[in-house]
VOZAMI-113917 format. One record per atom (N, C-alpha, C): residue in one letter; x, z, y. Coordinates in steps of 0.05 Angstrom, whole numbers, plus 5000, padded with zeros to 4 digits. Atoms other than C-alpha are relative to their C-alpha. Example, Ala and Ser with C-alpha at 12.3 -4.5 7.8 and 13.67 -1.06 7.14 Angstrom:
<recs>
A501850004976A524651564910A501850005024S498449994976S527351434979S498550145022
</recs>
This chain:
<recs>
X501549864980X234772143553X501550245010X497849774988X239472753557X502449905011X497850084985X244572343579X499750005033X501150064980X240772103632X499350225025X501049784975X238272753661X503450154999X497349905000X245972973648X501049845027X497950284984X248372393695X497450085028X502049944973X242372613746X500050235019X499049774996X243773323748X502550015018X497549954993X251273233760X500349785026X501550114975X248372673817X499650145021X500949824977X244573163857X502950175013X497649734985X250573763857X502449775010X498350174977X255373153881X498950005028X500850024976X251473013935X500150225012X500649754996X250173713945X502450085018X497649924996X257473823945X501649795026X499450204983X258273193996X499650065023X501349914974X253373534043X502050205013X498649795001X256774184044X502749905012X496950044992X263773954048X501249785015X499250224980X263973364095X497650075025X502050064973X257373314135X500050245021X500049734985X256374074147X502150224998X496149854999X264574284141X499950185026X500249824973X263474504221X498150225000X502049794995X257774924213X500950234990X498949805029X260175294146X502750115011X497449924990X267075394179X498450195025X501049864980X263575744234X499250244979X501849835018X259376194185X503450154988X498949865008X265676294151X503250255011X499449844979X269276594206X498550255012X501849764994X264677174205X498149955028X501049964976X260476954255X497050144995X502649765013X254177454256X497750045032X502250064979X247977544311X499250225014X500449794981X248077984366X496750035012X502849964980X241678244396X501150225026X500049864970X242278424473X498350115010X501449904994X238978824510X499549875033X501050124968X235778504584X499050285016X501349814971X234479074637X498049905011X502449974975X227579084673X501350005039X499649974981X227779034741X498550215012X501449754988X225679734773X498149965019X502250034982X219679784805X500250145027X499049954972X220179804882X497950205016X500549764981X217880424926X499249895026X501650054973X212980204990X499150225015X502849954981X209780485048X497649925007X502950075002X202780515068X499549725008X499950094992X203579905099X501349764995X498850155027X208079565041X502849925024X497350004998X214579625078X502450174973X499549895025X219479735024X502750215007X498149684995X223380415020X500850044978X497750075030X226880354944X500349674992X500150355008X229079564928X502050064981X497550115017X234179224882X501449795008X499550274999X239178784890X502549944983X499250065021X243678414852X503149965018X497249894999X250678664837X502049934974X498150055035X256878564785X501050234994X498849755016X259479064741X502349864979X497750105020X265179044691X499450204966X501049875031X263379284612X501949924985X498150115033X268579274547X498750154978X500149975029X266879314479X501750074983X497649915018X271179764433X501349904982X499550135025X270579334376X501049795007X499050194994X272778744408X502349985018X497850054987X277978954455X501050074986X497049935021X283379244390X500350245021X498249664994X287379814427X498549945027X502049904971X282380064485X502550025019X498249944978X287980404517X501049835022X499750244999X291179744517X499749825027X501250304984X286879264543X498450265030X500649924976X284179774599X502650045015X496649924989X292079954620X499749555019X499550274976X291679114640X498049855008X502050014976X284979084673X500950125019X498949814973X287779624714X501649915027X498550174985X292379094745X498149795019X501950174980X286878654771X497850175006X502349954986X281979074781X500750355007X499549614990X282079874821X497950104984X501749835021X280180224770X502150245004X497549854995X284280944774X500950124973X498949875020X287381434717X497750034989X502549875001X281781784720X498549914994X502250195001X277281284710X500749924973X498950085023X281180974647X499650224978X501049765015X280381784619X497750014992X502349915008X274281824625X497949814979X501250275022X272081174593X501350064968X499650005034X275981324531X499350224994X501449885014X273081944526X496650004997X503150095005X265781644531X500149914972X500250235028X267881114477X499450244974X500249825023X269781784428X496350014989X503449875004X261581914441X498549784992X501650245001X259281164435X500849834983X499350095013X258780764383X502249684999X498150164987X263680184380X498749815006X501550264986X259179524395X498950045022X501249924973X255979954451X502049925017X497950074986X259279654508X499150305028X499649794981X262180184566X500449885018X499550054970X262380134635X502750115004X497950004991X267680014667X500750115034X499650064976X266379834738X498049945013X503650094986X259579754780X501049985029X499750104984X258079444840X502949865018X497050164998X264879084851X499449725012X499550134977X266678604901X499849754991X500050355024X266177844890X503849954997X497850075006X273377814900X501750194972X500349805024X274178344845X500049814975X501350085011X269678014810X500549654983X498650215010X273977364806X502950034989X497549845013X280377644789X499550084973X500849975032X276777894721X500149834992X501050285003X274077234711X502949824993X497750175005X281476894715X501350164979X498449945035X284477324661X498950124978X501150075023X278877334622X500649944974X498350115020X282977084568X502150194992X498349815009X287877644568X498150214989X501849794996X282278164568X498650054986X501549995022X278778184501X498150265007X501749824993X272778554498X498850035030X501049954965X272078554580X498149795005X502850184987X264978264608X499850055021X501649924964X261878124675X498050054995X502849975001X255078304686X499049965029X501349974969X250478124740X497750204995X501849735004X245878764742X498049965034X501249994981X240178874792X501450335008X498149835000X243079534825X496950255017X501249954981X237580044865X501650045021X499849924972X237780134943X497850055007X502549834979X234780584993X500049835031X498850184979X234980105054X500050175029X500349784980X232580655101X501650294997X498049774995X238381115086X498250274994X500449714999X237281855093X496550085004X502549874992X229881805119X498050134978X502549955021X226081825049X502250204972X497949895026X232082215009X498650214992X501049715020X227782804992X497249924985X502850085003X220582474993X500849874963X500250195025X223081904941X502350154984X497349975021X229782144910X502149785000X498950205002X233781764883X501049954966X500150115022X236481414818X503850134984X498149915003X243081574781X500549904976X499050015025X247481524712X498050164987X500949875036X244081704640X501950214996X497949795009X247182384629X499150084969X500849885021X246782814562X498150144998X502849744992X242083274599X497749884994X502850144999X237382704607X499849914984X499650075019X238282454534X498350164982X501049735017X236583144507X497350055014X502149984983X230683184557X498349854984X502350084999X227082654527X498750004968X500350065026X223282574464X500849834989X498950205022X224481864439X501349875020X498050114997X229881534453X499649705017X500350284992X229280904505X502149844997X498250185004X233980354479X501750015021X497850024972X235880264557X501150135013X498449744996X238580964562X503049854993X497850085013X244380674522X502149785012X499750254990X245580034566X502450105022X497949994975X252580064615X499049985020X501049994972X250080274687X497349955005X502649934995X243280394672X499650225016X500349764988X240180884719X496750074997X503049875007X233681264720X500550265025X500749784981X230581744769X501350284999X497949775003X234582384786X497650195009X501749774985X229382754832X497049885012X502450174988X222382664861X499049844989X501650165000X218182114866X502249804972X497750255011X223781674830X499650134974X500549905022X223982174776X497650084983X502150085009X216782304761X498449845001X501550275002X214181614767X502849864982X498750125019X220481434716X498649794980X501550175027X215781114659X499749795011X501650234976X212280714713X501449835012X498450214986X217880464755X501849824977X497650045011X223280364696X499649694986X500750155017X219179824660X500949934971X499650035037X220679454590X502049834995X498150045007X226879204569X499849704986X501450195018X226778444538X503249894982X498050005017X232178204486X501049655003X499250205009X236577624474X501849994983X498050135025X239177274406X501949905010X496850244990X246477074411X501350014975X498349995019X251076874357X502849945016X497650004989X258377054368X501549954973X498450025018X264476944322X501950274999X498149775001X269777484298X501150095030X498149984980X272977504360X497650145028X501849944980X266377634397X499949825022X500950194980X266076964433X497449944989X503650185003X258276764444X500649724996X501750395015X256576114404X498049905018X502250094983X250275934431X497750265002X503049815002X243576374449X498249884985X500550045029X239476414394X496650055017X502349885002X232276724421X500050135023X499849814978X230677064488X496950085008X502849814992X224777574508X500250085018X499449934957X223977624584X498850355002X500149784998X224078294601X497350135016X501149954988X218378644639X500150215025X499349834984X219278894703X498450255013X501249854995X217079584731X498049955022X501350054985X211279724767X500550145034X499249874968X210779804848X498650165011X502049754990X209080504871X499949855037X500450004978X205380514943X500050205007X499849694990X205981134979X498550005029X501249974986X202081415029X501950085035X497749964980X208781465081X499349785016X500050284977X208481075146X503350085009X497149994989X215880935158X500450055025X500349984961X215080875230X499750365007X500849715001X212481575236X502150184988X498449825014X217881905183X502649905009X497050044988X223881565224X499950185027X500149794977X221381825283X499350264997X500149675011X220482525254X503350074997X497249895004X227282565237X500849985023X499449934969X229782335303X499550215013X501249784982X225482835336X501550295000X498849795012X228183385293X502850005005X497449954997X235583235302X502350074981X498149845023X240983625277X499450254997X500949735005X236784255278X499450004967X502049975027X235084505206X497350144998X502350034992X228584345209X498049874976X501550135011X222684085174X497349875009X502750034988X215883815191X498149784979X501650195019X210383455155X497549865016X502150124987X204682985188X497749914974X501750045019X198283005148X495849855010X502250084992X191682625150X497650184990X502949805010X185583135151X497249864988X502250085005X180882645133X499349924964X500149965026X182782465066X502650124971X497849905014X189782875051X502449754992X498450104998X194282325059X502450085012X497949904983X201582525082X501449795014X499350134986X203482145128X503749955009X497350034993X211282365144X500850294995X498749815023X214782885100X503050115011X496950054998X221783075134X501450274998X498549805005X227083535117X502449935013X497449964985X233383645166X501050135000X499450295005X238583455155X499849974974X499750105020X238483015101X502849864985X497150165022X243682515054X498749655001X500850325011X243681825038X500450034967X500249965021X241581764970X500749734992X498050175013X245881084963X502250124986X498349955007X251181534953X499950084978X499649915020X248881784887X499449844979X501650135017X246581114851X502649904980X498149995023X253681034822X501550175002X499849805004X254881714829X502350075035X498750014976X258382084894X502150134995X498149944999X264382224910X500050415001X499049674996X267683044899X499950135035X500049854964X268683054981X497749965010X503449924990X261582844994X498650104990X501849785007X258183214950X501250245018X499549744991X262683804979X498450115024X501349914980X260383755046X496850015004X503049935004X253183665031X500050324995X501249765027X252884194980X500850295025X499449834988X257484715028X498150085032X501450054971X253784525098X497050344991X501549775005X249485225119X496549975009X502550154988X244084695141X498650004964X500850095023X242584565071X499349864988X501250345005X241383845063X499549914982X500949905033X240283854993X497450024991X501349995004X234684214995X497749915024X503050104978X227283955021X498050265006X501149724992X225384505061X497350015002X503050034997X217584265071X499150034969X501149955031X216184404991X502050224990X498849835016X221784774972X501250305015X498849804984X224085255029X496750164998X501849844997X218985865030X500950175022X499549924966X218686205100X497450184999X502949884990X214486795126X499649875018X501450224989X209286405165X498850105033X500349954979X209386915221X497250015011X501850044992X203686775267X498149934997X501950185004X200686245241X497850044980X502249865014X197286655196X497850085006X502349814978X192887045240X497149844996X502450095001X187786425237X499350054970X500749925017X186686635173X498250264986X501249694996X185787355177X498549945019X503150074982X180487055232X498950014994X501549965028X177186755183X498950224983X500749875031X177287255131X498250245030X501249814995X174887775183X496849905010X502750204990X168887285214X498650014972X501150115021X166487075147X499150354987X500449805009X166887875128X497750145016X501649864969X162288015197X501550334996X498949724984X167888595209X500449985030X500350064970X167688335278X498549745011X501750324991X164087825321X501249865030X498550174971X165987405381X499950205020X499249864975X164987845431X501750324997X499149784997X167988445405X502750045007X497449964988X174788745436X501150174981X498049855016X180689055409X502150175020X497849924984X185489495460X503050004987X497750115006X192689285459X502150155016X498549864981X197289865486X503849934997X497150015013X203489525457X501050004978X499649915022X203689765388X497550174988X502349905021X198690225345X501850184984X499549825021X200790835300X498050084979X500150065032X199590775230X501150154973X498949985008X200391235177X502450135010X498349854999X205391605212X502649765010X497150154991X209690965233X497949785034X501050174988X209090505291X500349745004X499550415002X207889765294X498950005021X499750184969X209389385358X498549755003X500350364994X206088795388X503049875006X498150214985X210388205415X500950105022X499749934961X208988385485X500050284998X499549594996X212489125499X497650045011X502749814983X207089245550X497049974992X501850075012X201488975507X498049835018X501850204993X195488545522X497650105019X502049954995X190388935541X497050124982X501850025015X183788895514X498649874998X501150205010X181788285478X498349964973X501650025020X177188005440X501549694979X498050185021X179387445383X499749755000X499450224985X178886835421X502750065017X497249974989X184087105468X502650184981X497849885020X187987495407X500949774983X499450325012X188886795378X502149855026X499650134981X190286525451X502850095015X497649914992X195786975468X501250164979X498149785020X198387245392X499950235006X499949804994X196487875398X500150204977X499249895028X199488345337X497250165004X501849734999X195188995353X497249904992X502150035010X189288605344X499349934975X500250125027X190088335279X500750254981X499249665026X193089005250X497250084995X503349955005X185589205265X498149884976X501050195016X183288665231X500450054978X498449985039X187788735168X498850254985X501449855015X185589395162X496450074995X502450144998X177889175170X499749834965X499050255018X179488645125X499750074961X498549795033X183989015066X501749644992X499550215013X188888555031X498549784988X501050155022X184388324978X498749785020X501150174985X180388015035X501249755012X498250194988X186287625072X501649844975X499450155026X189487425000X497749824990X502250155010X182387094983X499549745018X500750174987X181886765044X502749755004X497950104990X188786585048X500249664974X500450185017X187286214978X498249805006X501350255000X181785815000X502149875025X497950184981X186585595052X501949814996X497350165014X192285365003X502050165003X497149845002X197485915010X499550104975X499249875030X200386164948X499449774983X501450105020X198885564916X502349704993X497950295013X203384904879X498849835019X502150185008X199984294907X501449784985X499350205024X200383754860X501249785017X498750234993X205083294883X503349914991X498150065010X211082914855X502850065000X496549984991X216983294889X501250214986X498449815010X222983744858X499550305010X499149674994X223484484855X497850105030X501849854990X216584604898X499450314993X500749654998X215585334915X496850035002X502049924998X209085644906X499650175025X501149864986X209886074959X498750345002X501349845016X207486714954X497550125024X503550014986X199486924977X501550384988X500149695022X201187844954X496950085008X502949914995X195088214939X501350344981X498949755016X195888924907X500450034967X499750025018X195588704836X503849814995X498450245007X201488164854X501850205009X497449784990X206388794883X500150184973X500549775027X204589214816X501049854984X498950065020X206488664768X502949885013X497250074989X212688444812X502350255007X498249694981X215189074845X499750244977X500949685012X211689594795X500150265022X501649864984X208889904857X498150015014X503750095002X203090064887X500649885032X500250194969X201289734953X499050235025X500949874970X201490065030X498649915014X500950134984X197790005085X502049955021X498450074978X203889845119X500549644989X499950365003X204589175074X497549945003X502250144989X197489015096X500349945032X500250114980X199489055163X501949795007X498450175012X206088655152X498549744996X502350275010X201188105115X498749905026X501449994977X197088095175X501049805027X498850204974X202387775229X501949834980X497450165029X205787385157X502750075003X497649855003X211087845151X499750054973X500349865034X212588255089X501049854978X499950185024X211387925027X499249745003X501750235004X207187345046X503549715016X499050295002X211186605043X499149804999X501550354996X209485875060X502049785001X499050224997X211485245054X499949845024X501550084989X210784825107X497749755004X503650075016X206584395067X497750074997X501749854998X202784955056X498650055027X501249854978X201785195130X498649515011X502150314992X199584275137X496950074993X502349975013X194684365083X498050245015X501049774994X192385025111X498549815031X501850124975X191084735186X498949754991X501050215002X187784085156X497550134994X502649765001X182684565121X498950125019X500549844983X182084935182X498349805019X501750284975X180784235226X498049904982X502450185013X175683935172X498150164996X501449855018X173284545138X498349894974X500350055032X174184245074X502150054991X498150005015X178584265015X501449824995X497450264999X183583775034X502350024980X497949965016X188383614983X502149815012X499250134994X194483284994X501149794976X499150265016X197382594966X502149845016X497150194986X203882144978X499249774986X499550255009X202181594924X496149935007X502450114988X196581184959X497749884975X501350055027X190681034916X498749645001X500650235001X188480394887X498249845024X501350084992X185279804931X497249944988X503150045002X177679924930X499750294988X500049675009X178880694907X498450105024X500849784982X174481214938X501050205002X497749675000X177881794979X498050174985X501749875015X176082354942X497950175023X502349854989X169882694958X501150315007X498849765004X173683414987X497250245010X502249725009X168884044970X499750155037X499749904980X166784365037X502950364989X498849785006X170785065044X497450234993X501849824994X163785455049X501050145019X499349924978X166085695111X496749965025X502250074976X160685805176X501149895024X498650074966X161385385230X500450095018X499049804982X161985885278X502250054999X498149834995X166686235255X502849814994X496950174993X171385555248X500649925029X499349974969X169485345320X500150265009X498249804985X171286115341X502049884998X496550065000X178585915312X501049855007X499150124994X178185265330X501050035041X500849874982X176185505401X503450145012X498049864987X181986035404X503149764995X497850235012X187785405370X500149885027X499550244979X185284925430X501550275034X500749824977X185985555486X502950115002X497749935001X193785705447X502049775023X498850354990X195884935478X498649965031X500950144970X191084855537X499650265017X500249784982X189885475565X502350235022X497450004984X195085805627X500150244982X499249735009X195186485582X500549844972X500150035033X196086055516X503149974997X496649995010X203486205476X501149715002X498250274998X204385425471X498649835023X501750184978X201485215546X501849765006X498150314990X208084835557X499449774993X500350185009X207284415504X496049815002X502750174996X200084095525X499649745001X501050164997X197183475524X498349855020X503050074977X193883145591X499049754994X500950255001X192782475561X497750044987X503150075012X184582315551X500449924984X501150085031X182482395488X502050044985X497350005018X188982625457X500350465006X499349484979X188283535481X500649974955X499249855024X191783835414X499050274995X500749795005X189684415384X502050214976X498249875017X194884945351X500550294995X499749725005X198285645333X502550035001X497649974998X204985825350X500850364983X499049835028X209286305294X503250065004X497850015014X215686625291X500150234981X499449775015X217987005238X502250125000X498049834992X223687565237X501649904978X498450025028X229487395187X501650384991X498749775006X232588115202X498550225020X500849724980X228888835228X501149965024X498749944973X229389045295X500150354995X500349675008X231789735291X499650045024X501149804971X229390335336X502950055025X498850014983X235490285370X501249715018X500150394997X235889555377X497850015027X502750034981X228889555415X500650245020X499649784973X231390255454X501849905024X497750144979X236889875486X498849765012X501750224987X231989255504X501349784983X500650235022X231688655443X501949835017X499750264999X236488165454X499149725005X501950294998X233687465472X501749914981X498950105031X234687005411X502149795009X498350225002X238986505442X503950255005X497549805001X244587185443X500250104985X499749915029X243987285372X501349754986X498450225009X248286935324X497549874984X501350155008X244286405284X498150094983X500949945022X242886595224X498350355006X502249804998X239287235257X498149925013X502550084973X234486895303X497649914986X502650045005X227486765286X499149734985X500250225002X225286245245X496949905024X501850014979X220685885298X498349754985X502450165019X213785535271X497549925027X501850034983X208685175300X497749774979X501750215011X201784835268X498649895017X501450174981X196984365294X498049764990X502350205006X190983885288X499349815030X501050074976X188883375336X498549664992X500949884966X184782995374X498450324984X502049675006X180983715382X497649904999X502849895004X174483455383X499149724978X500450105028X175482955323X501849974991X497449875025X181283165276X500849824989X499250215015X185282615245X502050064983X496849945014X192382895234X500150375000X499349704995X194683635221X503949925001X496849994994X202383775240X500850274993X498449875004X207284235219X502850044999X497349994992X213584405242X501350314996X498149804997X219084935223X502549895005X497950054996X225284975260X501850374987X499549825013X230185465217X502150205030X498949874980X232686015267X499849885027X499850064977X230185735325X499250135025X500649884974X227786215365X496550084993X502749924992X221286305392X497049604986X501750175015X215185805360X499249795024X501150114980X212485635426X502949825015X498150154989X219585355446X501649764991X498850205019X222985055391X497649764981X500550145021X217684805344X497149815023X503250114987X210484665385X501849735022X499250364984X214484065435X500249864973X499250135016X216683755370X496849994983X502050075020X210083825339X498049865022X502050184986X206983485405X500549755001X498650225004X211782965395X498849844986X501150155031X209682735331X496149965008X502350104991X201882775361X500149795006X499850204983X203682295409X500949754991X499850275007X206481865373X498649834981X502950125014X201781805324X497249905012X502650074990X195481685368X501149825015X498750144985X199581235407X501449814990X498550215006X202480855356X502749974999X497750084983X209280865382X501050235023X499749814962X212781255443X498350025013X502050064984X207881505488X501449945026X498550064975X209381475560X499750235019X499649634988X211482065605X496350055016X502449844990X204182105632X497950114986X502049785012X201082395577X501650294995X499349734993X205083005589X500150135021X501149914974X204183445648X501849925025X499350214976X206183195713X503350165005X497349914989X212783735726X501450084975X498350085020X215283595659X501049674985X500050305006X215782815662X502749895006X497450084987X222482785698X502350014974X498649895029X225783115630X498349874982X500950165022X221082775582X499949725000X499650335001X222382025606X503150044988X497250045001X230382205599X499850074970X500249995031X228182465525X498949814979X500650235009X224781925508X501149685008X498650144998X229981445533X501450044968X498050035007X234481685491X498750024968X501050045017X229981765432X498849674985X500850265004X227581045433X503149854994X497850155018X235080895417X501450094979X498949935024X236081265356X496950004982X502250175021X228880945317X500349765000X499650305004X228480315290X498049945017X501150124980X225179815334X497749934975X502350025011X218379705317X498949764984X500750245005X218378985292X501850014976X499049945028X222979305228X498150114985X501149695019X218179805201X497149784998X502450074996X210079705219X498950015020X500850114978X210179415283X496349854999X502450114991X202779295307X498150074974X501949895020X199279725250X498650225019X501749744991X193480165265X500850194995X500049755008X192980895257X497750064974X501849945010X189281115208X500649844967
</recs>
């Protein structure tokens, strides 16, 4: 019996040894060539950036890259010294990769080479074989397809730096991944979680040498989600156009439920150029240019708001009953104050108006009255329910607050006490007081609804209710006074912006024309007779402002326009902000007869030439409503 199970025993381990060493010789020889099981990492596909209207304004598309692996190419130097031969890669480029590698572990594979040519792209491919360690990759890549128009609104995407490593708490695997990118600025950058999605994996077994055997296991990746945005492309191309090469800004906002409609900052960039990073000479000229293209002047530029203030200090004085509609103010030019004197606009002054026509023709002297009626605290309170001085919540970089001063906000800034000369300053938005021109949107949308309009860029869910916005507690009176003196700035033959009017039915605008001073006028400046601004060098001339709401007698859109040094408000900014009316209620180009009859000859030749620098309407949201 022990024989038996002796002779049975030594049975099985033959066989055993049969299996092993004949049947499964190929497998085991594999195994014993160190072959071992890679886990890959699969990229998400980034979630794509729409307008209201689901035209798309961030996409992906699919691109090759070039990646080596330290461990598998032997001498880095090496094997990148004869890639270098097939593929333009420069010194510089070869540097900088081996000083990444020092930082990355060795199976991490490094970038080499992104978005590369197909002919590139085959040239690797044929000496493949020389090139240990060297991979292709097909990568989805982002694009902005509309160029420069949405570069401040959306941002744009970029390389994994160390900054943004150390930035985050835990660690996303696909930080690590060759020519991953992630949001740099804006929209791109705080909707990161949202767009970037979830990463999915694949099993591979390779051998020593790091040739793939076969795929072992694969987990489809999940791709990011798709923001909608409350941008009508149509509208924010033709904003830019409009604007030019002035450095300029403007914003188009919906008063009904704080939707922004068209966001623009001039000039701008193409934010292609930074998705695999830009070149030393184009950043230069961006960055050096005295336009500032860089920054997004409608959130981030702060500007005294000049004129456009005054409906405020209306407000605050109406709502205070320090005056009432019919009362007058005499306007001899200026007013002495304290021992100093403050000038109107107009040397020879106005007269004596009441604050329908001190609205209607900007009239300083009357608002100094006011201010000191008023008192800071009064115009700082009002100025808050308005939205000056204030963040609003929205997704973009390096937003300015702006500043709203009140005598507590000069004591903890300045550590001094407050004049009645910075009340009167405050008064025509001089001084201390600053706006966005976000701020001065929000402000006239409030002013056209008399509610607490907030604003919004990312459009809200289908079947979402707009939000319910809080009235202002404001008396109707005293908004139709303002609205009253706004429509009388635009339509009336004594109003600062008559040029710019509206004769097309059912379209009359209602506005406030603003410039603000960048530099004093001294007493001898004004003794010799003020310069006109187009005989001042640039950078001293007026920033020129203009707000606006329309139709006037049901409110849809508010407008805002700053042009930086342009002069006078009523010249530079209010045409450009009737522009943008028109085209909004219109859909499209209007046509020279909704402007007045002995300005049609010059506004058909401007809108020739405007209709060939927008996209044609059957790219964007040809044959979409308003609204």
């Amino acid at each position: 019996m022990m024989g038996g199970a002796q002779i049975a025993i030594i049975g099985v381990l033959g066989l055993r040894m049969r299996q092993l060493q004949i049947r499964d010789a190929k497998q085991y020889r594999m195994l014993a060539e160190d072959n071992r099981i890679n886990l890959q990492l699969i990229a998400p596909a980034r979630g794509r950036i729409l307008d209201r209207f689901g035209d798309v304004l961030a996409d992906n598309r699919p691109t090759y890259q070039v990646t080596i692996v330290r461990e598998q190419a032997g001498d880095l130097a090496s094997t990148l010294r004869q890639l270098q031969l097939v593929l333009p890669i420069t010194d510089d480029d070869i540097a900088e990769i081996m000083k990444s590698s020092e930082k990355t572990s060795a199976f991490v594979p490094l970038s080499v080479a992104e978005d590369i040519t197909w002919e590139d792209l085959a040239r690797v491919a044929v000496n493949a074989p020389a090139l240990p360690g060297v991979n292709l990759e097909t990568v989805l890549q982002r694009t902005y397809p509309f160029g420069s128009d949405f570069a401040h609104t959306i941002g744009y995407v970029g390389r994994v730096s160390s900054g943004d490593l150390e930035a985050v708490e835990t660690t996303d695997p696909l930080l690590s991944l060759p020519g991953f990118k992630i949001g740099k600025t804006s929209i791109e950058k705080t909707f990161e979680k949202e767009l970037r999605g979830a990463q999915g994996t694949l099993a591979v077994e390779v051998n020593a040498t790091g040739r793939v055997m076969r795929d072992l296991k694969q987990t489809a990746s999940i791709s990011g989600e798709d923001l909608h945005l409350t941008l009508d492309h149509h509208l924010q191309n033709f904003t830019f156009a409009r604007l030019g090469d002035q450095s300029a800004a403007a914003v188009v906002m919906d008063v009904r439920n704080g939707d922004i409609l068209a966001s623009a900052s001039a000039p701008s960039f193409d934010p292609n150029l930074f998705v695999n990073g830009i070149s030393s000479r184009d950043y230069g000229l961006l960055r050096d240019s005295e336009y500032r293209p860089f920054a997004d002047k409608t959130v981030q530029g702060a500007y005294p708001p000049g004129s456009t203030v005054k409906m405020s200090l209306a407000l605050a004085a109406l709502e205070a009953e320090v005056v009432k509609e019919q009362d007058t103010v005499a306007c001899p030019g200026f007013v002495e104050i304290a021992g100093r004197r403050f000038h109107c606009w107009k040397r020879g002054g106005h007269g004596r108006v009441n604050l329908q026509a001190a609205l209607r023709e900007s009239c300083d002297v009357f608002f100094y009255e006011m201010a000191q009626r008023v008192g800071i605290e009064g115009l700082n309170a009002m100025n808050t329910r308005l939205g000056l001085g204030q963040k609003p919540d929205l997704p973009f970089s390096g937003m300015s607050a702006g500043v709203n001063p009140s005598r507590l906000w000069k004591q903890e800034k300045q550590g001094s006490d407050w004049l009645i000369g910075d009340t009167i300053n405050a008064s025509i938005g001089q001084g201390f007081v600053l706006a966005t021109p976000m701020q001065l949107a929000v402000m006239t949308a409030r002013i056209a609804s008399g509610r607490a309009v907030m604003p919004r860029i990312v459009k809200p869910m289908i079947g979402s209710v707009d939000p319910d916005m809080e009235p202002l507690g404001l008396r109707s009176s005293s908004l139709a006074l303002v609205h009253r003196g706004m429509f009388d700035v635009v339509n009336s033959g004594r109003g600062t912006a008559k040029a710019s009017r509206i004769v097309a039915e059912g379209q009359p605008m209602a506005g406030k024309t603003g410039s603000s001073q960048v530099f004093s006028i001294t007493a001898e400046e004004r003794a010799a007779g003020v310069r006109s601004q187009a005989d001042l060098p640039w950078k001293r001339r007026d920033h020129a402002l203009f707000t606006a709401f329309a139709p006037f007698d049901k409110p849809e859109i508010a407008v805002s326009v700053l042009v930086e040094h342009g002069g006078g408000g009523s010249t530079a900014a209010a045409p450009i902000a009737r522009d943008l009316v028109l085209f909004y209620l219109n859909g499209g180009l209007p046509t020279p007869e909704a402007y007045p009859a002995d300005q049609r000859g010059r506004i058909s030749t401007d809108l020739q030439r405007l209709s060939s620098l927008i996209l044609p309407p059957d790219t964007v949201n040809g044959g979409h409503q308003r609204g």
